[in-house]
C-alpha positions, 0 to 999 in steps of 0.5 A: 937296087933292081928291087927297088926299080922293079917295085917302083915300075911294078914289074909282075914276078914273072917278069924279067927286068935287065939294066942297059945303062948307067949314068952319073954326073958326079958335078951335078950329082945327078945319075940316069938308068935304063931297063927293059922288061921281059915277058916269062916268053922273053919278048919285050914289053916295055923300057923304062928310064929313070933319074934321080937329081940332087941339088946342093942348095937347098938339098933337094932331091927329085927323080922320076922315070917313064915307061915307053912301048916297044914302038917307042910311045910313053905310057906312063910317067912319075916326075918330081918325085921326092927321094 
């Protein structure tokens, strides 16, 4: 899965992109990740957080994630993104 989170944040290959967190809501089927990216000299360029959300009626699937600066400022963003 790292692959696919790395492609969609266009994460360069010299990059390092580590998972912090996981979430699921299996009642809602909804599910949430976190990521921090780091630089080939290990300091941190970004954080990222995403999620995917699927309705059962009619099934519809969305997700979205934004990427926030060190000091916390989103830079960029993908929302409502069919799945």
């Amino acid at each position: 899965m790292n692959a696919k989170f790395r492609a969609a944040f266009q994460i360069p290959v010299d990059h390092t992109l580590k998972e912090t967190s996981f979430r699921s809501k299996s009642s809602s089927q909804y599910e949430s990740w976190k990521h921090e990216e780091y630089d080939a000299s290990g300091e941190l360029v970004a954080r990222y957080e995403s999620w995917m959300n699927t309705t059962i009626r009619p099934i519809v699937t969305t997700s979205g994630w934004r990427k926030i600066d060190p000091a916390g400022n989103v830079i960029s963003e993908a929302n409502n993104l069919p799945i």
